[in-house]
DOSEVO-936814 format. One record per residue (C-alpha): residue number from 1; residue in one letter; x negated, y negated, z. Coordinates in steps of 0.02 Angstrom, whole numbers, plus 50000, padded with zeros to 5 digits. Layout:
+-----+----+-------+-------+-------+
:   i : aa :    c1 :    c2 :    c3 :
+-----+----+-------+-------+-------+
: NUM :  a :     X :     Y :     Z :
...
+-----+----+-------+-------+-------+
end
This chain:
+-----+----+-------+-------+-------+
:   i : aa :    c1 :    c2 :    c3 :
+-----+----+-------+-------+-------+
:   1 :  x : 50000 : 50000 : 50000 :
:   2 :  x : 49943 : 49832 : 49953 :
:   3 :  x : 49903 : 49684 : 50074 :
:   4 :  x : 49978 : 49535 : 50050 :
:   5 :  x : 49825 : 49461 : 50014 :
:   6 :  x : 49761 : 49594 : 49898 :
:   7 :  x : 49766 : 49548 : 49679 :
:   8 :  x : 49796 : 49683 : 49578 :
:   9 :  x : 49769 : 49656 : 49393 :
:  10 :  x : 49876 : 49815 : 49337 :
:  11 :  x : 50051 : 49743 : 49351 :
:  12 :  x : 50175 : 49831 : 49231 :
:  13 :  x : 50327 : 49774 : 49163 :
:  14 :  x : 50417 : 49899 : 49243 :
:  15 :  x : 50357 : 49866 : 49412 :
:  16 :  x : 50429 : 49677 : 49400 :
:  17 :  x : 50574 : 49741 : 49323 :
:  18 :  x : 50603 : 49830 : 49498 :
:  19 :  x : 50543 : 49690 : 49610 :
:  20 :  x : 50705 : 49563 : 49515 :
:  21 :  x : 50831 : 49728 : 49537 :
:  22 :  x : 50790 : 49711 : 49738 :
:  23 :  x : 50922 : 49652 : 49848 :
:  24 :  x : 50887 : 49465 : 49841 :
:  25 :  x : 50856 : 49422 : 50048 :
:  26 :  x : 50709 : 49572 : 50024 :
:  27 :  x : 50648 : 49471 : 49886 :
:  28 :  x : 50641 : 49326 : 49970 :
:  29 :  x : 50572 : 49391 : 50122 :
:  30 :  x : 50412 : 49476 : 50032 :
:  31 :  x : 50372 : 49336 : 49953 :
:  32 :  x : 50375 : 49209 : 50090 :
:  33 :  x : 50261 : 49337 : 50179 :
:  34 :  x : 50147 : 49361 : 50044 :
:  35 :  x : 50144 : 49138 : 50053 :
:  36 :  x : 50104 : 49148 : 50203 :
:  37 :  x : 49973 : 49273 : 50208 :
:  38 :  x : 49882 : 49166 : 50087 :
:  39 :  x : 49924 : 48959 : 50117 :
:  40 :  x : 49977 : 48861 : 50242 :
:  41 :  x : 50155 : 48847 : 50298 :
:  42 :  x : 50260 : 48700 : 50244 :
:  43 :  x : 50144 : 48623 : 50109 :
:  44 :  x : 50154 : 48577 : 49956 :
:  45 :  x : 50024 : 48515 : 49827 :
:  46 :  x : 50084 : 48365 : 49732 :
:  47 :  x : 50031 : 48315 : 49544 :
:  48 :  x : 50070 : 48190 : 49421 :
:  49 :  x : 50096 : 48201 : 49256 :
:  50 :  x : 50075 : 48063 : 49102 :
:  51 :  x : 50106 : 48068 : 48934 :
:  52 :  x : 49954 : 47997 : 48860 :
:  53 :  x : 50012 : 48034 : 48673 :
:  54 :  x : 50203 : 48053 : 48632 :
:  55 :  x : 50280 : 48142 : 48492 :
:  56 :  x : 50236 : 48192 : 48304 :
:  57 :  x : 50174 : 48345 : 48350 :
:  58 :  x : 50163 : 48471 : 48219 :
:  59 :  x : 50216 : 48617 : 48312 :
:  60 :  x : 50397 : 48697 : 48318 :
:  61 :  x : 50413 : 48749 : 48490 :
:  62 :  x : 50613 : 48758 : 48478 :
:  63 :  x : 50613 : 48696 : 48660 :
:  64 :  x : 50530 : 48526 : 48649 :
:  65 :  x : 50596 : 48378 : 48587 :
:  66 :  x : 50419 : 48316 : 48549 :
:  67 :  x : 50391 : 48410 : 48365 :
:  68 :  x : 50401 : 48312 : 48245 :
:  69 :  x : 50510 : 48443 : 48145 :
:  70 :  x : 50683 : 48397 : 48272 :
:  71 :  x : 50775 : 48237 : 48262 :
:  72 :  x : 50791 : 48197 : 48456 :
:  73 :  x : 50786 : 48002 : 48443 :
:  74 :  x : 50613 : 48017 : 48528 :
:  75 :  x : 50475 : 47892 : 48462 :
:  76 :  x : 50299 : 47924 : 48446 :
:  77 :  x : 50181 : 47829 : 48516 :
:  78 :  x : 49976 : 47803 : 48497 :
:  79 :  x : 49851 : 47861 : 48598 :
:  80 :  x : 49856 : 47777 : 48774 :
:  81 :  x : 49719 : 47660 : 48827 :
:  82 :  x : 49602 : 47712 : 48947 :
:  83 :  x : 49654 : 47546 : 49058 :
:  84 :  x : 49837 : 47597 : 49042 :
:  85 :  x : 49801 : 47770 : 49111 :
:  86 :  x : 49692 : 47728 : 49252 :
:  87 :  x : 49826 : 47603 : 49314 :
:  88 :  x : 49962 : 47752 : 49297 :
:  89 :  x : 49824 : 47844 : 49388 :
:  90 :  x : 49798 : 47723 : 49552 :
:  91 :  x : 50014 : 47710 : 49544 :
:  92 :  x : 50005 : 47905 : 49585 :
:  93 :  x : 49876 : 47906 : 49720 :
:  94 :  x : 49984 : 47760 : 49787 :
:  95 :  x : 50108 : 47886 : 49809 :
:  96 :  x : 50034 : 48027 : 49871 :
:  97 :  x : 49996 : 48138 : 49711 :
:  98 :  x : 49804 : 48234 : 49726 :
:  99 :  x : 49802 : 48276 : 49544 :
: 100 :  x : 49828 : 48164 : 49400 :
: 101 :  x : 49880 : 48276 : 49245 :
: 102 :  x : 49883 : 48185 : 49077 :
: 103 :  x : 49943 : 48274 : 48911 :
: 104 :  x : 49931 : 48245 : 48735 :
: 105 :  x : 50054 : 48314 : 48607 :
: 106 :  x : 49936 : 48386 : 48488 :
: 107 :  x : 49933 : 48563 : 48421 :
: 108 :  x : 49737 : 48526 : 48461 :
: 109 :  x : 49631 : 48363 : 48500 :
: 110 :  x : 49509 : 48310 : 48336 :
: 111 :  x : 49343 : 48273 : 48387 :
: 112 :  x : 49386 : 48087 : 48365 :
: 113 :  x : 49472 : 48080 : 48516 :
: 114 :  x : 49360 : 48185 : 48641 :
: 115 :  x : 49259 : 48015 : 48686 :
: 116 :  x : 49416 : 47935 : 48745 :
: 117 :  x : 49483 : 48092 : 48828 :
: 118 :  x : 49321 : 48089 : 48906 :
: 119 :  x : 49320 : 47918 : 48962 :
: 120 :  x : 49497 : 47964 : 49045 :
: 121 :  x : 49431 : 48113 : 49146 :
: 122 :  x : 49285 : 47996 : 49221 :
: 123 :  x : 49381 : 47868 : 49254 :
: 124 :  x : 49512 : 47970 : 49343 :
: 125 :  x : 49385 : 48057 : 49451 :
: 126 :  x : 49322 : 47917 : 49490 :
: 127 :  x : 49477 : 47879 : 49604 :
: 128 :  x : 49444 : 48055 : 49703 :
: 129 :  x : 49605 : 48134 : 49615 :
: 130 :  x : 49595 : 48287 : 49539 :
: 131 :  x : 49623 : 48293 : 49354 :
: 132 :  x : 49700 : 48386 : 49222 :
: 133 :  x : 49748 : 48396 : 49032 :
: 134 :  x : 49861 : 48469 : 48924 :
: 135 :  x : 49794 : 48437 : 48738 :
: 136 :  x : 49835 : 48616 : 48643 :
: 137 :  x : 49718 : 48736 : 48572 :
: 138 :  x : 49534 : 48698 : 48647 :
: 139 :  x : 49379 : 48776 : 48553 :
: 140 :  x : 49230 : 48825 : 48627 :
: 141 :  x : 49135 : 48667 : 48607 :
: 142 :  x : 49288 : 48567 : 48673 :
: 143 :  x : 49315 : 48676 : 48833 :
: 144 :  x : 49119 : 48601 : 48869 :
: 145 :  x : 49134 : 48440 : 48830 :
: 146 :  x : 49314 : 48422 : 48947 :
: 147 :  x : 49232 : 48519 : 49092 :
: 148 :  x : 49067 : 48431 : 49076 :
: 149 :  x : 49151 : 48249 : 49104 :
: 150 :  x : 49236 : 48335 : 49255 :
: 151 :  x : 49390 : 48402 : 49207 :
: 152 :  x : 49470 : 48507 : 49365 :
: 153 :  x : 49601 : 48592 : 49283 :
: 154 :  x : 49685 : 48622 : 49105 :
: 155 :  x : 49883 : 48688 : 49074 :
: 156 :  x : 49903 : 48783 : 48913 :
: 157 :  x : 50066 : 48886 : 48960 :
: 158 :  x : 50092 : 49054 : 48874 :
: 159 :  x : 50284 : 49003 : 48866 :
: 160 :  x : 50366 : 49201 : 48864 :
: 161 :  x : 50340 : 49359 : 48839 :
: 162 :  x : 50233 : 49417 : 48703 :
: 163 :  x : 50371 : 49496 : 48620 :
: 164 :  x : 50509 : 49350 : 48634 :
: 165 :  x : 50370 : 49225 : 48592 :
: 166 :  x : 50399 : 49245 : 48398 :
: 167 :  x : 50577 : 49194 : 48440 :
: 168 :  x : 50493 : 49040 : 48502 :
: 169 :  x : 50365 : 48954 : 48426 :
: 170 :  x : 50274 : 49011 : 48237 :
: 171 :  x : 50139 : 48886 : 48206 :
: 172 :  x : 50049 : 48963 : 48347 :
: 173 :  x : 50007 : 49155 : 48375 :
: 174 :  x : 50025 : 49216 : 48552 :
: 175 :  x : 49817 : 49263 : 48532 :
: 176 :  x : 49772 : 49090 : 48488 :
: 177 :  x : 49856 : 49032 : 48659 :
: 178 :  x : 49753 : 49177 : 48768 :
: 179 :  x : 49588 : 49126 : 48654 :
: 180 :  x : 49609 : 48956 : 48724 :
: 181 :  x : 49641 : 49022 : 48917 :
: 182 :  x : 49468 : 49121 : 48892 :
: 183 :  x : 49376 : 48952 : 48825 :
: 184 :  x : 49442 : 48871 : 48978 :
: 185 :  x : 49382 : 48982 : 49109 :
: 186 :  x : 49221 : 49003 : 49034 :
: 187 :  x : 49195 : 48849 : 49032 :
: 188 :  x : 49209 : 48836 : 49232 :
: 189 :  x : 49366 : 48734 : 49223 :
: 190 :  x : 49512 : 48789 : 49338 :
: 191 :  x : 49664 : 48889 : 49228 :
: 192 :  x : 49844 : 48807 : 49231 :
: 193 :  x : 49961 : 48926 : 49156 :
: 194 :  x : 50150 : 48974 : 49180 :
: 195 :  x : 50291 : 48971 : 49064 :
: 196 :  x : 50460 : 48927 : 49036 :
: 197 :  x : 50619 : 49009 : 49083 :
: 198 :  x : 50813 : 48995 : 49018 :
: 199 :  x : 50761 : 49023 : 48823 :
: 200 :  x : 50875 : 49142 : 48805 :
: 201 :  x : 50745 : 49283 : 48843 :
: 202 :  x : 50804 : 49450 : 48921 :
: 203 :  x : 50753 : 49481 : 49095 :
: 204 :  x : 50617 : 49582 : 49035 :
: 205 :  x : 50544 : 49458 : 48940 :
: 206 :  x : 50530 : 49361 : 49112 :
: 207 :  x : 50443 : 49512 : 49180 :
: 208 :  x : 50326 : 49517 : 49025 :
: 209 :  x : 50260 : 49344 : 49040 :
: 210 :  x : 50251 : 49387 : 49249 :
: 211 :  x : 50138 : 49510 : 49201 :
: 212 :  x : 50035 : 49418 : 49056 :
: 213 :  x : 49981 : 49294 : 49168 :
: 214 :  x : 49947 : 49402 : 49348 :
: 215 :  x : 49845 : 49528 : 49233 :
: 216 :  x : 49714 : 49383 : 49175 :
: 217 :  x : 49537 : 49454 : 49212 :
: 218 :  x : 49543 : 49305 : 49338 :
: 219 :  x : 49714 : 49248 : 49378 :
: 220 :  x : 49772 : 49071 : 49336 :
: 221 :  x : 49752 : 48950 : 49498 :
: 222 :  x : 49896 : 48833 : 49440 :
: 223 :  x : 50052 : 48934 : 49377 :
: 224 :  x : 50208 : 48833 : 49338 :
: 225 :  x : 50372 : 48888 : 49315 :
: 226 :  x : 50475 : 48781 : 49201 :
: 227 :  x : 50676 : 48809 : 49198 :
: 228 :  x : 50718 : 48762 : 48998 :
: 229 :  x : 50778 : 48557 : 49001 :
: 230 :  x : 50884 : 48572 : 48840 :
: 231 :  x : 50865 : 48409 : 48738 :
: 232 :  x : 50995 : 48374 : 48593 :
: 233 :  x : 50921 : 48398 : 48428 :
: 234 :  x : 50820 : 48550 : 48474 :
: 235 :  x : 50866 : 48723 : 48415 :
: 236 :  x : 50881 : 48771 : 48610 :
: 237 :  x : 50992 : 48616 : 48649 :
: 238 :  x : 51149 : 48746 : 48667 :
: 239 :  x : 51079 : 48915 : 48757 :
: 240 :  x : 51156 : 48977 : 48880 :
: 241 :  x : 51095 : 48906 : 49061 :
: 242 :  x : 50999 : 49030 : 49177 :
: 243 :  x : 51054 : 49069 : 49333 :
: 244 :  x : 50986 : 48968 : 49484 :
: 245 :  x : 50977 : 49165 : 49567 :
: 246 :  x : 50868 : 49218 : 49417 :
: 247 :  x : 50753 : 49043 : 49410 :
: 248 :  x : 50713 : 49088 : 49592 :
: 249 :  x : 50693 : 49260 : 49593 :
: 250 :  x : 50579 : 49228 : 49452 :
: 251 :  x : 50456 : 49102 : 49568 :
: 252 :  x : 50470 : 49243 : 49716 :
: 253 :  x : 50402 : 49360 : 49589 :
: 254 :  x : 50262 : 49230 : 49538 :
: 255 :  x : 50207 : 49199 : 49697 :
: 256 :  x : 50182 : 49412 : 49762 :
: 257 :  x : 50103 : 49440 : 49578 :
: 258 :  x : 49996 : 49308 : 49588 :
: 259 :  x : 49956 : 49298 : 49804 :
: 260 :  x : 49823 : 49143 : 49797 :
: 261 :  x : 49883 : 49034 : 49643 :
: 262 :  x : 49979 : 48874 : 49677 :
: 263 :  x : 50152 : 48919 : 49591 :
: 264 :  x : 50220 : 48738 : 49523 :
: 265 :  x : 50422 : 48714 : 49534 :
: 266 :  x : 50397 : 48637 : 49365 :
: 267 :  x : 50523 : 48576 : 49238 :
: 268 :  x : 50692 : 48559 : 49271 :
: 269 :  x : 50707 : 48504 : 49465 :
: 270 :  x : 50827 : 48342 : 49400 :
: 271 :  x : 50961 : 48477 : 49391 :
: 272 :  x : 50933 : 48575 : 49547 :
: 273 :  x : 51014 : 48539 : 49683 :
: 274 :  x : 50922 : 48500 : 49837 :
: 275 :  x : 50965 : 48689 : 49906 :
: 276 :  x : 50909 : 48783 : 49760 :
: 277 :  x : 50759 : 48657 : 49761 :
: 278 :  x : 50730 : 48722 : 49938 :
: 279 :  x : 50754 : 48923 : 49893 :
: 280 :  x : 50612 : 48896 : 49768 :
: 281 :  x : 50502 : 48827 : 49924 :
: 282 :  x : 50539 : 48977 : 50040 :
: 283 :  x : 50516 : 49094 : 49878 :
: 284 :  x : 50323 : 49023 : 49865 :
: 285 :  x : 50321 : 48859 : 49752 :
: 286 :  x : 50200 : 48753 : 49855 :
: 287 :  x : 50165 : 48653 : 49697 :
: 288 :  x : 50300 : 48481 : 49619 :
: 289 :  x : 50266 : 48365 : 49494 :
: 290 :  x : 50292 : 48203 : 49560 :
: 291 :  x : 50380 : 48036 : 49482 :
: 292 :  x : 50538 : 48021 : 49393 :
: 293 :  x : 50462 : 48083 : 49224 :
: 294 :  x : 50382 : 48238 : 49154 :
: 295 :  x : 50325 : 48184 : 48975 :
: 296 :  x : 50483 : 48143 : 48900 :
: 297 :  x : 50613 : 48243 : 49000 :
: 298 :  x : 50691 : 48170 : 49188 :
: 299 :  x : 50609 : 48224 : 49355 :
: 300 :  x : 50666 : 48183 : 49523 :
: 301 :  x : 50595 : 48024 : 49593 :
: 302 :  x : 50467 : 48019 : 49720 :
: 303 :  x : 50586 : 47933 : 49846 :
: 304 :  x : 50711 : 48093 : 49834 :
: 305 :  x : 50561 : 48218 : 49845 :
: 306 :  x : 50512 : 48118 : 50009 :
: 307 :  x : 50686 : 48138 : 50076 :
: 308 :  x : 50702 : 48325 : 50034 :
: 309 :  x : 50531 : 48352 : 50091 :
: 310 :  x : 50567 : 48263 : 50262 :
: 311 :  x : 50730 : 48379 : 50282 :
: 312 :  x : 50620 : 48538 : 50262 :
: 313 :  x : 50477 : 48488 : 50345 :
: 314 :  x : 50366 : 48493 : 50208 :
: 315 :  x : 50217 : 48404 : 50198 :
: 316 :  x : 50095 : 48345 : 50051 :
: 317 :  x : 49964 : 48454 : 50042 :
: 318 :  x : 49793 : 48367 : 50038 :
: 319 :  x : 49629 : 48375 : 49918 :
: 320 :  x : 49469 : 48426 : 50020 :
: 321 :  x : 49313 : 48366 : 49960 :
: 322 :  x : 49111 : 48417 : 50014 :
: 323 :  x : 48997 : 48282 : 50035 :
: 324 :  x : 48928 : 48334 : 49877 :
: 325 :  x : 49115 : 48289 : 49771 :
: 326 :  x : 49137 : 48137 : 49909 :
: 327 :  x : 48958 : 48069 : 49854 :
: 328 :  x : 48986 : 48096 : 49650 :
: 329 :  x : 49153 : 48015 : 49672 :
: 330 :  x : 49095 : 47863 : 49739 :
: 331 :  x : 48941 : 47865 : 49609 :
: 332 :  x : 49076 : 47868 : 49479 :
: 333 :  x : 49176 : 47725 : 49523 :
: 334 :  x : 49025 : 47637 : 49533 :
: 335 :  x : 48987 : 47682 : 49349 :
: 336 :  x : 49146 : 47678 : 49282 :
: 337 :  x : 49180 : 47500 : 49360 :
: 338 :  x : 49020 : 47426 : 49287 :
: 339 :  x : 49078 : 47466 : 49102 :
: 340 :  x : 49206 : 47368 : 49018 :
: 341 :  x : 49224 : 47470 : 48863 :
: 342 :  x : 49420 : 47447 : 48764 :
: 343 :  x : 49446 : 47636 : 48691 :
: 344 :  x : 49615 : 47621 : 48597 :
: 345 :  x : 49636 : 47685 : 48446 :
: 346 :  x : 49789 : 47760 : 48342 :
: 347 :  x : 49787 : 47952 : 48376 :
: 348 :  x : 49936 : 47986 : 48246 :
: 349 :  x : 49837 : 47882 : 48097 :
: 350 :  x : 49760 : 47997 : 47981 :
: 351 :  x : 49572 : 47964 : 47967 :
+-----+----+-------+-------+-------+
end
């Protein structure tokens, strides 16, 4: 028998299939003692996340009203200056986030941009937050050049199942988005990776992805688990909704696959109520987005998250730095504070 602090690697979709058929109280309770074999009680980590490059992305992910192949009145916009982002940055901090995520929607980032991306993960350490992108596919060479400016983390979700994913998304192969997980942890940067629920997947295809991402030869450290927010003008703007049972059942499952990851209650909390919200806490989450906006869909604002928080007894969970981190974070501001550089340029202009 397994301890609850004990990763296996040899999950099989049968063996999640089993863990959503138990009763759902003996569900609950096996996670929330696998939580807290392995993180503090009543803490949550907090991130923010920033749109640094909206819309026009070539992709057709049928759930995102960012491809530019859906009419969902959404307008792109350029590339976001590096002042812009810092201030967005020092707004979060403000308000209690620890990590600053910024994404891009890009099936991949051209080499034209990595300066400025670059420029963004400096400048964002410098502020002793973590950070983290989402930019698409990553190559080799632009794994190293992201974790050598400092880059903490980076999300590249595998979505669903392998086997539903077709149903999904074509202009990327299910292999391309595990080739870029690889170039991220060899790189030494942190893995965020999760998926998205509601799609109109079977339950097995919830178990599939489960086990996808707890069978990693390392297992993700970030996993969020996004509930589907349908947007009008997407093909997935009339699926059926999933059950609030089966969205939390699904983070339980998360969290006693995957025993020492931060599972995120991602996407989708503007729709929960505050007692689902607080199901997914005792199932494991211990990870939010903060702030009233995730990209381009509605998140809860940080004033309600305080209030629900406050009712549970939740608290923030805080970023611990060594001396070492402490000391290159203040010899970063110092840097980053003595050049005035202006990196802006048009990211959806073809060069």
């Amino acid at each position: 028998m397994l301890s609850h602090n004990q990763i296996r690697q040899d999950w099989t979709v049968q063996e999640v299939n089993d863990l959503f058929a138990l009763p759902f109280m003996d569900l609950m309770f096996k996670a929330q003692t696998v939580h807290r074999a392995n993180f503090a009680n009543n803490q949550v980590q907090v991130s923010t996340l920033l749109s640094i490059k909206t819309g026009a992305c070539p992709e057709d992910c049928k759930y995102c009203p960012q491809s530019a192949r859906y009419d969902t009145g959404l307008e792109k916009e350029t590339l976001m200056e590096v002042e812009k982002v810092i201030k967005a940055a020092k707004e979060a901090k403000a308000t209690g986030s620890t990590r600053f995520c910024m994404g891009a929607a890009w099936k991949n980032p051209k080499q034209r941009d990595m300066p400025y991306l670059v420029e963004m993960i400096k400048e964002v350490k410098s502020l002793g937050l973590e950070s983290c992108m989402t930019l698409g596919t990553l190559d080799n060479s632009q794994a190293e050049q992201l974790s050598s400016a400092g880059l903490d983390y980076y999300n590249h979700n595998l979505d669903t199942s392998p086997e539903y994913y077709g149903e999904i998304i074509t202009t990327r192969t299910y292999q391309e988005r595990l080739d870029t997980l690889d170039n991220v942890r060899n790189s030494g940067m942190k893995v965020c990776s999760g998926g998205i629920v509601g799609l109109g997947e079977q339950g097995k295809d919830r178990s599939g992805l489960l086990v996808q991402l707890a069978n990693m030869p390392v297992q993700p450290e970030s996993v969020p688990i996004n509930k589907l927010v349908k947007v009008k003008g997407t093909p997935l703007d009339n699926v059926d909704d999933l059950d609030d049972f089966e969205f939390i059942k699904t983070i339980a499952i998360a969290r006693i696959l995957m025993p020492k990851s931060h599972v995120r209650l991602s996407a989708g909390r503007e729709d929960m109520s505050e007692q689902t919200q607080a199901l997914c806490f005792m199932a494991g989450a211990n990870s939010i987005f903060y702030g009233c906006k995730l990209l381009t869909t509605a998140n809860p604002d940080e004033n309600s998250d305080m209030r629900l928080f406050n009712k549970l007894g939740i608290n923030k969970e805080e970023i611990n730095l060594s001396p070492f981190e402490t000391e290159k974070t203040v010899d970063a501001a110092i840097i980053r504070h003595a050049e005035q550089d202006e990196l802006f340029y048009d990211a959806t202009s073809k060069l």
